[in-house]
PQR file of N, CA, C, O and H, with PARSE charges and radii, in Angstrom:
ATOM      1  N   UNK A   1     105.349  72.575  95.687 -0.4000 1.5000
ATOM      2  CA  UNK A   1     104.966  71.920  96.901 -0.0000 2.0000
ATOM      3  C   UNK A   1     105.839  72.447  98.032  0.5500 1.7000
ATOM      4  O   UNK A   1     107.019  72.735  97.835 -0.5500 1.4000
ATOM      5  N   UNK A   2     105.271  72.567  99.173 -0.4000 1.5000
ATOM      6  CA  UNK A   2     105.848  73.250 100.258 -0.0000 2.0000
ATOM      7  C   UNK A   2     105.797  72.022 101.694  0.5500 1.7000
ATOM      8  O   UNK A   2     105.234  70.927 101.675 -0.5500 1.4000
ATOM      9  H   UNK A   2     104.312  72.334  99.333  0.4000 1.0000
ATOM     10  N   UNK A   3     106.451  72.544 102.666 -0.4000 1.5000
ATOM     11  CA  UNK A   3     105.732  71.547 103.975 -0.0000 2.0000
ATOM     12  C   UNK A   3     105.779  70.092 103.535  0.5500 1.7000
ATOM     13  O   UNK A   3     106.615  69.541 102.818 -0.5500 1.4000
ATOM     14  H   UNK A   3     106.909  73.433 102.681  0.4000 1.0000
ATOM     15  N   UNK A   4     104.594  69.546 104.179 -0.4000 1.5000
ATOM     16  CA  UNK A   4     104.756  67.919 104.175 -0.0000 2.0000
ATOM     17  C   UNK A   4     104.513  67.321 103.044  0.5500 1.7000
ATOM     18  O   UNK A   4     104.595  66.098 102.930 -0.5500 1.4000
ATOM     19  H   UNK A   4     103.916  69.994 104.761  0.4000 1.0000
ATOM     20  N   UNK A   5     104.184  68.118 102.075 -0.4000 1.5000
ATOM     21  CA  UNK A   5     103.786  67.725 100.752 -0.0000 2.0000
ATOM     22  C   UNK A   5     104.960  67.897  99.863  0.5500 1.7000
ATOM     23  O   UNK A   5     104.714  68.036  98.665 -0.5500 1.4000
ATOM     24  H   UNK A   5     104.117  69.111 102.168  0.4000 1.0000
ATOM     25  N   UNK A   6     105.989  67.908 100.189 -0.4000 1.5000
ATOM     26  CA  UNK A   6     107.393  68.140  99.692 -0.0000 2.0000
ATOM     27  C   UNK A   6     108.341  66.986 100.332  0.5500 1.7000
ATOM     28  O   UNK A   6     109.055  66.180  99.736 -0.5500 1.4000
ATOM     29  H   UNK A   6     106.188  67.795 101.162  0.4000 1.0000
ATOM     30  N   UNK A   7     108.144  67.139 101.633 -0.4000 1.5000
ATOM     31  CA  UNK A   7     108.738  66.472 102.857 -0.0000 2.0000
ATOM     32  C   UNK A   7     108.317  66.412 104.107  0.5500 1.7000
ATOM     33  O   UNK A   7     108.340  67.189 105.061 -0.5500 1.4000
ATOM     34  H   UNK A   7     107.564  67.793 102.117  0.4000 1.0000
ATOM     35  N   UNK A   8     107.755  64.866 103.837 -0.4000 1.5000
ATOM     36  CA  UNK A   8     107.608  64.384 104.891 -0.0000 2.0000
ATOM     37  C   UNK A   8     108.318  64.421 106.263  0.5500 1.7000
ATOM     38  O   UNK A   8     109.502  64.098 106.156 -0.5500 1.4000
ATOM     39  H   UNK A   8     107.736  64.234 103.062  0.4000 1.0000
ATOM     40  N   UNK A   9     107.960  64.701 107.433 -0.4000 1.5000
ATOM     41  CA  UNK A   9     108.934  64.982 108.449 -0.0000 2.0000
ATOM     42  C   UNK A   9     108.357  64.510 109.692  0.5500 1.7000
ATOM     43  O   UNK A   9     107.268  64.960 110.049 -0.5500 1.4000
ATOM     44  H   UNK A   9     106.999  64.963 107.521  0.4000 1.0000
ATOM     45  N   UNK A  10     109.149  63.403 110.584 -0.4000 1.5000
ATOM     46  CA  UNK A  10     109.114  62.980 111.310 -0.0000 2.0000
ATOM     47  C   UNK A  10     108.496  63.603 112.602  0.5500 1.7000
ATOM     48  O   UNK A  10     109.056  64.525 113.195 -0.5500 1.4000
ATOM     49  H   UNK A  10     110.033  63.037 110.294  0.4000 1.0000
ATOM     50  N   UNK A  11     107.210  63.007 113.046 -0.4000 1.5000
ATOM     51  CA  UNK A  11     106.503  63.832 114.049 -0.0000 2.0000
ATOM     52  C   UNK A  11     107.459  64.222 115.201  0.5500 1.7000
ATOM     53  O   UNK A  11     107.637  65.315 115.737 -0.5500 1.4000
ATOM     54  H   UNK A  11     106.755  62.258 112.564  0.4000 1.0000
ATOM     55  N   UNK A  12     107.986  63.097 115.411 -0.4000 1.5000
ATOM     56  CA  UNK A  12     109.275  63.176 116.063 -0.0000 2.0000
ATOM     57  C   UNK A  12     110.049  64.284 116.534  0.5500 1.7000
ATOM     58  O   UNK A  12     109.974  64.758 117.667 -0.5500 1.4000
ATOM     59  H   UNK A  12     107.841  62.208 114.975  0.4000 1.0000
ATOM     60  N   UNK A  13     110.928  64.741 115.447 -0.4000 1.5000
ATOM     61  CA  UNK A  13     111.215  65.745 114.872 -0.0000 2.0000
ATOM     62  C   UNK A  13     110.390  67.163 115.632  0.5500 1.7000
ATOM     63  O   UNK A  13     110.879  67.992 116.399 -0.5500 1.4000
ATOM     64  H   UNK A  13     110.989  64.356 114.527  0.4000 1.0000
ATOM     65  N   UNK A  14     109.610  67.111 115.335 -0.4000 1.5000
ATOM     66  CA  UNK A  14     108.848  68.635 115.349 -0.0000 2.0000
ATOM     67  C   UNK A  14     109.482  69.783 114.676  0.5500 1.7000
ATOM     68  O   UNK A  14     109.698  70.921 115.092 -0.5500 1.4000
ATOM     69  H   UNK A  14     109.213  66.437 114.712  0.4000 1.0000
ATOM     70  N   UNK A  15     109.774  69.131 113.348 -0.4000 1.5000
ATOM     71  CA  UNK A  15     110.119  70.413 112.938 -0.0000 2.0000
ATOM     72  C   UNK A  15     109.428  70.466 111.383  0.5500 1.7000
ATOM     73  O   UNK A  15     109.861  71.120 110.434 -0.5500 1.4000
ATOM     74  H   UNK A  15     109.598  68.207 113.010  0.4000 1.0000
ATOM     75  N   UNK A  16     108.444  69.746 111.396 -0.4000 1.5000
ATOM     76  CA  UNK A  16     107.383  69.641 110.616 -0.0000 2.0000
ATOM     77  C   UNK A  16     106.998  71.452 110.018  0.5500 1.7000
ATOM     78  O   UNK A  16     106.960  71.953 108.894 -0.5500 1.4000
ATOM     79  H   UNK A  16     108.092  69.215 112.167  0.4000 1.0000
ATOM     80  N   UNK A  17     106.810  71.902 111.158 -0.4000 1.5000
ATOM     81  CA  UNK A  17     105.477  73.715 110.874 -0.0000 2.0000
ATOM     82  C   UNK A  17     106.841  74.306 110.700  0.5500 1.7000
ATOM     83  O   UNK A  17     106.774  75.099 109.761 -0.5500 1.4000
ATOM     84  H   UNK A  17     106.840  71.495 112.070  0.4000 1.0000
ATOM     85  N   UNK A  18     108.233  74.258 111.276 -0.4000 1.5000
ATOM     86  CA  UNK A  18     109.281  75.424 111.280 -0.0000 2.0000
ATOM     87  C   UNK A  18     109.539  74.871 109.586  0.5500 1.7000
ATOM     88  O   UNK A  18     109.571  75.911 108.927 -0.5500 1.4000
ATOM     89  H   UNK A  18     108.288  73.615 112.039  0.4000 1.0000
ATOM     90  N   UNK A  19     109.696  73.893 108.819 -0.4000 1.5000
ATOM     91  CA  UNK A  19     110.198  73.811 107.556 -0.0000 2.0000
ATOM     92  C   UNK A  19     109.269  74.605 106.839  0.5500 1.7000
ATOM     93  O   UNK A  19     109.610  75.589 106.181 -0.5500 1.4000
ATOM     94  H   UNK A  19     109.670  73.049 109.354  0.4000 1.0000
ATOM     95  N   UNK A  20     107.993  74.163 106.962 -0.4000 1.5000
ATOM     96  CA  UNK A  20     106.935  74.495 106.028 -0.0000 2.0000
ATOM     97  C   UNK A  20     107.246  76.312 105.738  0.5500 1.7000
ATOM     98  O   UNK A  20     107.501  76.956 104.721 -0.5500 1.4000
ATOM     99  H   UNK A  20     107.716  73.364 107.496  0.4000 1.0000
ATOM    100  N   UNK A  21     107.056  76.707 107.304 -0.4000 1.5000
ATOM    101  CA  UNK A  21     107.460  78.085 107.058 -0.0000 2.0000
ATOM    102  C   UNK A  21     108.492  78.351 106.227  0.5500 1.7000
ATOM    103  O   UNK A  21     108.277  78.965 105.182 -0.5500 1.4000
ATOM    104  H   UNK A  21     106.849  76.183 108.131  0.4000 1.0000
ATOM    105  N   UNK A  22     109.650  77.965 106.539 -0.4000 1.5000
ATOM    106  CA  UNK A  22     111.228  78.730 105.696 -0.0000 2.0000
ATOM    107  C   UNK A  22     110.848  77.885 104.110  0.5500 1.7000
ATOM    108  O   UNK A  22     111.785  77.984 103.318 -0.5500 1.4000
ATOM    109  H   UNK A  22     109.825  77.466 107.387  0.4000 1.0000
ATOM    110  N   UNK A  23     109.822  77.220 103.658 -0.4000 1.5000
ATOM    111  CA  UNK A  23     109.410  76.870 102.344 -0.0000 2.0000
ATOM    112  C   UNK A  23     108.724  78.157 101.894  0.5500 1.7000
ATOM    113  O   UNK A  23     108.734  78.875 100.895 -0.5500 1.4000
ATOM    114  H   UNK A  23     109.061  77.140 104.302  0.4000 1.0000
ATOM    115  N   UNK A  24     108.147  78.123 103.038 -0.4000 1.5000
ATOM    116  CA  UNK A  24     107.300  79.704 102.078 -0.0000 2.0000
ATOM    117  C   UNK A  24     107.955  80.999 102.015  0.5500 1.7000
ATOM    118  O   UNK A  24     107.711  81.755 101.074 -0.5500 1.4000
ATOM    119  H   UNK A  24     108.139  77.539 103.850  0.4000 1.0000
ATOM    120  N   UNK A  25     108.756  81.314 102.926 -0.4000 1.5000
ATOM    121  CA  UNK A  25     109.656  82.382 102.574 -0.0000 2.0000
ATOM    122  C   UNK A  25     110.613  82.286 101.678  0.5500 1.7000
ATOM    123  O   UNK A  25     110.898  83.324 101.081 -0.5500 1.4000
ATOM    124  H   UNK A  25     108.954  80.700 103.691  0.4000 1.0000
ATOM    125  N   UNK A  26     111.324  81.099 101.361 -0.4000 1.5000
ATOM    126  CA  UNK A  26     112.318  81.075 100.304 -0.0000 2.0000
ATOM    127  C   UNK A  26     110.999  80.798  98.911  0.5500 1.7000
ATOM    128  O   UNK A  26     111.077  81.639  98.016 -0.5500 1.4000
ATOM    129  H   UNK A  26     111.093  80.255 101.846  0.4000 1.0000
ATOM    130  N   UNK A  27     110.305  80.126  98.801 -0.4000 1.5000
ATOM    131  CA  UNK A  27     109.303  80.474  97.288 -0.0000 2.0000
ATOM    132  C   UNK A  27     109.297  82.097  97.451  0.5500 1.7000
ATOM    133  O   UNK A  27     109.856  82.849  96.653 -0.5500 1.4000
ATOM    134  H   UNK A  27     110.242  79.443  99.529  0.4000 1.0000
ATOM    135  N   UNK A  28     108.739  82.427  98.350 -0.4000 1.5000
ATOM    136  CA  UNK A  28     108.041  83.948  98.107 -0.0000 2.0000
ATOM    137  C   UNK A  28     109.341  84.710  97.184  0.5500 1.7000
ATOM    138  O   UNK A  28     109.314  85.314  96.112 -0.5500 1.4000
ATOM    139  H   UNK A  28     108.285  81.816  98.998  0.4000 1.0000
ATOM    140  N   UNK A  29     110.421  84.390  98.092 -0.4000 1.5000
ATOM    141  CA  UNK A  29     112.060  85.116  97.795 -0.0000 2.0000
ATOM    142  C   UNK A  29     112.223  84.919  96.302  0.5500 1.7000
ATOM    143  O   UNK A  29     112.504  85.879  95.585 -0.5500 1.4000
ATOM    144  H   UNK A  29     110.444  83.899  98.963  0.4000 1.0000
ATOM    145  N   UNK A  30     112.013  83.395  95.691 -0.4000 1.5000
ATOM    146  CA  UNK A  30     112.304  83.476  94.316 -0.0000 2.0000
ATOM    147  C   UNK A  30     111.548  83.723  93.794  0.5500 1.7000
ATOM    148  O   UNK A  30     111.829  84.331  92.762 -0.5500 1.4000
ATOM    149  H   UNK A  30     111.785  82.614  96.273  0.4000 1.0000
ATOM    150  N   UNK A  31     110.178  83.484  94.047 -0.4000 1.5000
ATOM    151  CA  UNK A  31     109.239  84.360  93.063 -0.0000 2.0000
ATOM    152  C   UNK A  31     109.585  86.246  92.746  0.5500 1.7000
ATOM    153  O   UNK A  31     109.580  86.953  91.738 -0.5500 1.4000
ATOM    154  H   UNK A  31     109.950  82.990  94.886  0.4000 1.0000
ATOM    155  N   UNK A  32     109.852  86.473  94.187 -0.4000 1.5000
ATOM    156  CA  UNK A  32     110.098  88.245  94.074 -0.0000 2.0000
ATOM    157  C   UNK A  32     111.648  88.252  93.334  0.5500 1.7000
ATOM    158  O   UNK A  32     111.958  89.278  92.730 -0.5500 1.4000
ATOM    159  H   UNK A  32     109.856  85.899  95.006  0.4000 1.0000
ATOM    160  N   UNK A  33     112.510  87.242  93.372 -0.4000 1.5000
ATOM    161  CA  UNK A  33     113.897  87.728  92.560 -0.0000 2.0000
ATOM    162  C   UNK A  33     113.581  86.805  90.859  0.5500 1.7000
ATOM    163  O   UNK A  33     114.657  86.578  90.305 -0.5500 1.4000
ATOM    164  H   UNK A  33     112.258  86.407  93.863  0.4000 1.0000
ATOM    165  N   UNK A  34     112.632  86.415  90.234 -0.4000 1.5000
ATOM    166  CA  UNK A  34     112.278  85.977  89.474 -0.0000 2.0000
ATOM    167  C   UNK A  34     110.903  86.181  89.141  0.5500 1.7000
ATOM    168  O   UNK A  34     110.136  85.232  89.308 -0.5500 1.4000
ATOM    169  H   UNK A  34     111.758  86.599  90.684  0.4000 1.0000
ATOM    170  N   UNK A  35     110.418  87.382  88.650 -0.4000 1.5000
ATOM    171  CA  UNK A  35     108.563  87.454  88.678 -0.0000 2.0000
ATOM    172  C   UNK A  35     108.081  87.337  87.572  0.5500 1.7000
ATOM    173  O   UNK A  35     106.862  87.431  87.432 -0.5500 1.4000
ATOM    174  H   UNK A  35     111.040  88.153  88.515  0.4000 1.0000
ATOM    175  N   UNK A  36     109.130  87.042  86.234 -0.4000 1.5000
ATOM    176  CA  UNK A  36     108.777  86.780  84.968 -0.0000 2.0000
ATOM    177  C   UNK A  36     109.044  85.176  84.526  0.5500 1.7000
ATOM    178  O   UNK A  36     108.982  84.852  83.340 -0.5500 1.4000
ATOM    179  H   UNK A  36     110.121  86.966  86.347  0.4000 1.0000
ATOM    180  N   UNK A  37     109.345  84.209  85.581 -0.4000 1.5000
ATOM    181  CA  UNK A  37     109.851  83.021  84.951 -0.0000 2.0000
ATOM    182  C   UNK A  37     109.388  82.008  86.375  0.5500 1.7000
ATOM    183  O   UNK A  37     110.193  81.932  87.304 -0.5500 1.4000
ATOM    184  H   UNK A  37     109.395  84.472  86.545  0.4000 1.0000
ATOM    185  N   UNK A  38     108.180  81.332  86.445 -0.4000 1.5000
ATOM    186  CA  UNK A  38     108.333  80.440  86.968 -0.0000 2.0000
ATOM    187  C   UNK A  38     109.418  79.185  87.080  0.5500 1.7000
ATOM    188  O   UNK A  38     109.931  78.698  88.087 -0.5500 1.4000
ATOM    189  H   UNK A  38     107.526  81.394  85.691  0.4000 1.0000
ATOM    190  N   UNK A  39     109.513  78.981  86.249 -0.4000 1.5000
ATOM    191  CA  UNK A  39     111.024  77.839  86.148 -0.0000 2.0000
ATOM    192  C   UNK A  39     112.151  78.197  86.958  0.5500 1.7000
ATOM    193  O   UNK A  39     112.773  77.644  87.865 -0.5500 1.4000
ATOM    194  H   UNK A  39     109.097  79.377  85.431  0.4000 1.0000
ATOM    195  N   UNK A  40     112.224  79.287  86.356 -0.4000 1.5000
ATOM    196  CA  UNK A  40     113.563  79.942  87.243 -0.0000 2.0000
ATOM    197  C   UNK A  40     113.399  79.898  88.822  0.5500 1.7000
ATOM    198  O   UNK A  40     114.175  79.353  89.607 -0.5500 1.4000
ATOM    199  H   UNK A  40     111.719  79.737  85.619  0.4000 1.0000
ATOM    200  N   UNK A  41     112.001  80.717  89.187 -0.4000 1.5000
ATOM    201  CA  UNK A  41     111.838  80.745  90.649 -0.0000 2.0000
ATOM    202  C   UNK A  41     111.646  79.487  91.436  0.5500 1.7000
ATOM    203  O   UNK A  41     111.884  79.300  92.629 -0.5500 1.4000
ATOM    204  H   UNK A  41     111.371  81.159  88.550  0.4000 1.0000
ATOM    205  N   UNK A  42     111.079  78.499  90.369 -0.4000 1.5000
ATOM    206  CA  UNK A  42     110.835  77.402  91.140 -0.0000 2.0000
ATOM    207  C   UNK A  42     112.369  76.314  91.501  0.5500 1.7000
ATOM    208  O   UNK A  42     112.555  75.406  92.312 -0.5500 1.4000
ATOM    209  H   UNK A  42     110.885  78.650  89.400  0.4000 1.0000
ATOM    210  N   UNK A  43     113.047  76.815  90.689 -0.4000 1.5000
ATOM    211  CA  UNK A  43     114.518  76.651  90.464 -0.0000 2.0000
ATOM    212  C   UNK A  43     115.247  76.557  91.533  0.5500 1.7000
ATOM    213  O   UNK A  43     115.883  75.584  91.937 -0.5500 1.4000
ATOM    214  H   UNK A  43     112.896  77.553  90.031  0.4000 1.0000
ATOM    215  N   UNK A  44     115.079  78.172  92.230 -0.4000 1.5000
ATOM    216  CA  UNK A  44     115.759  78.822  92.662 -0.0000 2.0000
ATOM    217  C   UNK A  44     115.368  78.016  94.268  0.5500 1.7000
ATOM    218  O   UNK A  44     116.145  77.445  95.034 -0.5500 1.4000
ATOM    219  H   UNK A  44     114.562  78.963  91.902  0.4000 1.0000
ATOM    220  N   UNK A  45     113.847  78.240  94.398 -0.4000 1.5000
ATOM    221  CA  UNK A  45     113.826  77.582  95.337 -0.0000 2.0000
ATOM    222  C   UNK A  45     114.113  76.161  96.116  0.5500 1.7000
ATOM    223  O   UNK A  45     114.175  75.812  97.295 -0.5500 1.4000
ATOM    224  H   UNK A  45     113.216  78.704  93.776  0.4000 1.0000
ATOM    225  N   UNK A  46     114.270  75.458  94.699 -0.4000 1.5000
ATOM    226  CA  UNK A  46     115.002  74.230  95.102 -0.0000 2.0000
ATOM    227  C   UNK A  46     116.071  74.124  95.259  0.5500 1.7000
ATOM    228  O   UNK A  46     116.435  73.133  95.892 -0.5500 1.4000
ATOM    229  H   UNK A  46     114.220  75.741  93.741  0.4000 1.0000
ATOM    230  N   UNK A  47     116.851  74.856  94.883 -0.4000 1.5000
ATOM    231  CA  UNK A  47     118.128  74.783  94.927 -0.0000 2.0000
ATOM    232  C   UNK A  47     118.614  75.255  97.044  0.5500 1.7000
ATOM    233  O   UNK A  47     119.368  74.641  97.798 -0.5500 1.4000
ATOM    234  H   UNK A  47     116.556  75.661  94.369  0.4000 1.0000
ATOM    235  N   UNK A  48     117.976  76.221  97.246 -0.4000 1.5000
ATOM    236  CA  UNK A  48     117.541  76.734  98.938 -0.0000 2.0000
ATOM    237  C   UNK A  48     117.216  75.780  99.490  0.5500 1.7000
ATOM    238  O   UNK A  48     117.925  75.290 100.369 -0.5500 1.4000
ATOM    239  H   UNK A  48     117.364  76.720  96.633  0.4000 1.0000
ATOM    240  N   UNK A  49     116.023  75.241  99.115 -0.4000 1.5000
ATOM    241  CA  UNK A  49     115.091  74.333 100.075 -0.0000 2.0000
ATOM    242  C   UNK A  49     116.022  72.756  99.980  0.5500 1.7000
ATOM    243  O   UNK A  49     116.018  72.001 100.952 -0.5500 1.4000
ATOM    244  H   UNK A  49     115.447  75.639  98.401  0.4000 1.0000
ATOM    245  N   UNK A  50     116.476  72.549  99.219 -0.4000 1.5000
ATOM    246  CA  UNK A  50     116.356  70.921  98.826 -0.0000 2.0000
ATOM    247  C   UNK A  50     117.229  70.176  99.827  0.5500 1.7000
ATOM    248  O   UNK A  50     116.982  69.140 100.445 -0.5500 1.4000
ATOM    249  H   UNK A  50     116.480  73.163  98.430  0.4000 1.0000
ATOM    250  N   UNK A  51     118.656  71.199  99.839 -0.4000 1.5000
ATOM    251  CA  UNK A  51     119.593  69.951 100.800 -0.0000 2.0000
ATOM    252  C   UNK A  51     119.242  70.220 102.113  0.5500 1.7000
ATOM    253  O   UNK A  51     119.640  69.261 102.774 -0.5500 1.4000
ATOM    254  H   UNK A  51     118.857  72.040  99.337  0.4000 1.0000
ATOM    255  N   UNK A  52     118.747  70.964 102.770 -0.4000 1.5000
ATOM    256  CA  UNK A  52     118.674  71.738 104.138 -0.0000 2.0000
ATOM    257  C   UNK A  52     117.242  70.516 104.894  0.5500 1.7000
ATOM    258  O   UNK A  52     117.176  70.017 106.018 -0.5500 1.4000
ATOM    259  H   UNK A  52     118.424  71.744 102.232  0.4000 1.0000
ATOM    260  N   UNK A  53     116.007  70.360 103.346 -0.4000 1.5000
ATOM    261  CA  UNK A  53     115.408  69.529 104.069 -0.0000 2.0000
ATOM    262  C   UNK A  53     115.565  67.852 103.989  0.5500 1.7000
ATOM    263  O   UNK A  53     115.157  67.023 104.802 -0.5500 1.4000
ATOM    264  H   UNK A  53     116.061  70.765 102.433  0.4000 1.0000
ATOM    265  N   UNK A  54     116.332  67.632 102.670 -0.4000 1.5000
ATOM    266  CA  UNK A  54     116.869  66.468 102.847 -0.0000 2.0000
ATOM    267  C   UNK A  54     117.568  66.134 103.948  0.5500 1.7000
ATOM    268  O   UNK A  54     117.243  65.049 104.431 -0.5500 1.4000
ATOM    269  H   UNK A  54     116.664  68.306 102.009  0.4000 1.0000
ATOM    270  N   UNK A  55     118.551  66.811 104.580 -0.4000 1.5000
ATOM    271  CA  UNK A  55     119.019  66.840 105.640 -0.0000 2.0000
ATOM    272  C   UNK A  55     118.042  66.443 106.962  0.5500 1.7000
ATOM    273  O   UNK A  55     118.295  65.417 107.593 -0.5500 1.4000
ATOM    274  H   UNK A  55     118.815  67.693 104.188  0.4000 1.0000
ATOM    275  N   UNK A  56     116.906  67.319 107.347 -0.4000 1.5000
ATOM    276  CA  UNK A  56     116.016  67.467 107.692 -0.0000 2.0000
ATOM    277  C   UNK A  56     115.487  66.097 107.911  0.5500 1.7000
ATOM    278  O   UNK A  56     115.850  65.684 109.013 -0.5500 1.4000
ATOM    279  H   UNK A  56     116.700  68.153 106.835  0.4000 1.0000
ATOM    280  N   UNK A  57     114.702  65.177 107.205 -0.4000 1.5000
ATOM    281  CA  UNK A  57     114.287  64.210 106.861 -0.0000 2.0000
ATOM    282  C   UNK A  57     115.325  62.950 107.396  0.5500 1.7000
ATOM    283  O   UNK A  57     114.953  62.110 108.215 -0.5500 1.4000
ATOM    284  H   UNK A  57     114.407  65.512 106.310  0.4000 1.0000
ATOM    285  N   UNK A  58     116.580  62.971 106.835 -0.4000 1.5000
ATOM    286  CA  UNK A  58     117.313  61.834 107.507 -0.0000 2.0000
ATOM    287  C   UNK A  58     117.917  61.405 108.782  0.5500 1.7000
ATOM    288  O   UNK A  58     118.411  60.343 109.160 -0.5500 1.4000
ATOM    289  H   UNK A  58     116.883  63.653 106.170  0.4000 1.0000
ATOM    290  N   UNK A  59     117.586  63.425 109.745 -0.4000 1.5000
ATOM    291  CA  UNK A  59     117.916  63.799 111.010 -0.0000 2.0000
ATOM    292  C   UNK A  59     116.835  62.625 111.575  0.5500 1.7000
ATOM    293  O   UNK A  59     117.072  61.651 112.289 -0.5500 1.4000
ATOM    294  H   UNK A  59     117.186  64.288 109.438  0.4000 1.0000
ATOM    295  N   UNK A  60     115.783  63.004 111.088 -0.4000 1.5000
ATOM    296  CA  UNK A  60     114.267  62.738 111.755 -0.0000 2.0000
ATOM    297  C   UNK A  60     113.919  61.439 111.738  0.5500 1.7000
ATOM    298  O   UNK A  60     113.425  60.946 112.752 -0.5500 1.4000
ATOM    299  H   UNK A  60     115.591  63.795 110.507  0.4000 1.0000
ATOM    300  N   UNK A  61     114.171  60.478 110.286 -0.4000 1.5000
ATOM    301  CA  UNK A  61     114.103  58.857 110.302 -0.0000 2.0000
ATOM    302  C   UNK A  61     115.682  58.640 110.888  0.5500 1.7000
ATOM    303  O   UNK A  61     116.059  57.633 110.289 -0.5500 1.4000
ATOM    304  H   UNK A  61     114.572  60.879 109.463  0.4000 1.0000
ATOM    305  N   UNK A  62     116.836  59.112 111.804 -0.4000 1.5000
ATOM    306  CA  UNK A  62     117.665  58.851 112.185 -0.0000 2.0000
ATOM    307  C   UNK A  62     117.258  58.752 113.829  0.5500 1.7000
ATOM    308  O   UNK A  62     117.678  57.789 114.470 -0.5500 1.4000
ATOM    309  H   UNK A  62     116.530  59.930 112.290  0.4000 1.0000
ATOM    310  N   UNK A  63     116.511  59.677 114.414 -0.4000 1.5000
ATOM    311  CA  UNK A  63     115.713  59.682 115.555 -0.0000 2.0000
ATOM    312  C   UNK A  63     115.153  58.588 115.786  0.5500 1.7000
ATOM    313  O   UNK A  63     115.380  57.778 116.685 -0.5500 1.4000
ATOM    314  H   UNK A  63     116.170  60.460 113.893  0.4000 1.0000
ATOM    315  N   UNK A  64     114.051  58.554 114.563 -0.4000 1.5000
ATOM    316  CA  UNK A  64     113.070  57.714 114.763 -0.0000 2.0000
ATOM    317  C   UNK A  64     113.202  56.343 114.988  0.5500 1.7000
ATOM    318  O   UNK A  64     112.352  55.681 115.584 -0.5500 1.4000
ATOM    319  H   UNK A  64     113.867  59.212 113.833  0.4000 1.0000
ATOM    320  N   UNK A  65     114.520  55.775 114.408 -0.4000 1.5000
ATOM    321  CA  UNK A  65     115.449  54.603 114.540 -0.0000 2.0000
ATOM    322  C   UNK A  65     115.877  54.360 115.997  0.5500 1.7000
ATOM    323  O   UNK A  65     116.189  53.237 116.393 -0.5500 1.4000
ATOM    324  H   UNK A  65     115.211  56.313 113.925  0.4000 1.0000
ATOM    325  N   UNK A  66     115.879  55.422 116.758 -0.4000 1.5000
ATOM    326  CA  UNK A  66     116.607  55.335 117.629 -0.0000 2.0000
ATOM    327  C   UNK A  66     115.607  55.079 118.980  0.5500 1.7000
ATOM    328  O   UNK A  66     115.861  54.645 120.104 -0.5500 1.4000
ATOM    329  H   UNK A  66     115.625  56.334 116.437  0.4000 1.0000
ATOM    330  N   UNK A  67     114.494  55.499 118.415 -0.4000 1.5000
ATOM    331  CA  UNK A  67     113.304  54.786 119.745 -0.0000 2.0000
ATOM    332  C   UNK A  67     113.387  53.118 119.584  0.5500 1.7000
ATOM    333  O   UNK A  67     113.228  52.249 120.442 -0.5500 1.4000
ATOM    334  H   UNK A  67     114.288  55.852 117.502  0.4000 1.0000
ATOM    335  N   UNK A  68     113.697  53.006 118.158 -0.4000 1.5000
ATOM    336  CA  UNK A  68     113.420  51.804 118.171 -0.0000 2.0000
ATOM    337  C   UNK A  68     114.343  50.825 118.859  0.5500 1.7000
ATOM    338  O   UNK A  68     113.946  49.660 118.878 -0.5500 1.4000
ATOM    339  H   UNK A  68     113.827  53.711 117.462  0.4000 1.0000
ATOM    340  N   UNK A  69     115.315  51.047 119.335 -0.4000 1.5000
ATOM    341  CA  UNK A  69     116.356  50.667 120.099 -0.0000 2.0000
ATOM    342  C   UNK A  69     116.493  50.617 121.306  0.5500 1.7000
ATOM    343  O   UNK A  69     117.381  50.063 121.955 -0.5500 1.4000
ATOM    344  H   UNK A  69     115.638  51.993 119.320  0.4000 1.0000
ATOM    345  N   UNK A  70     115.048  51.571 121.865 -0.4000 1.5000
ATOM    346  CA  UNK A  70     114.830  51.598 123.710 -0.0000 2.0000
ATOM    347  C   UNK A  70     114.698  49.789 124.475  0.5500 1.7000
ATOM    348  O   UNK A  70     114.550  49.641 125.688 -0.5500 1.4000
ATOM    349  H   UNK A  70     114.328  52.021 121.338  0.4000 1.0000
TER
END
């Protein structure tokens, strides 16, 4: 899973289309440094993707908190 189907991201935010992208370049990356082992590549890519958009995500419901405070 890539994009919003991985992580949800605060419209807010707008950084919804820029994640999705750097999802597909880091899969593509472990698929090409792993082309005999899905596990591995899918691995690999979590290990890239995971804290950067967790991060991502708590930036964005941290925002989103913050309208609520106008």
């Amino acid at each position: 899973m890539i994009g919003d189907a991985a992580h949800t991201m605060s419209p807010m935010s707008g950084a919804g289309f820029n994640d999705a992208l750097d999802d597909t370049v880091a899969i593509m990356d472990a698929i090409k440094q792993y082309p005999n082992s899905i596990i591995n590549a899918l691995s690999e890519y979590q290990t890239r993707r995971l804290d950067v958009v967790r991060q991502d995500v708590l930036t964005g419901q941290g925002f989103n908190r913050s309208f609520g405070r106008l």
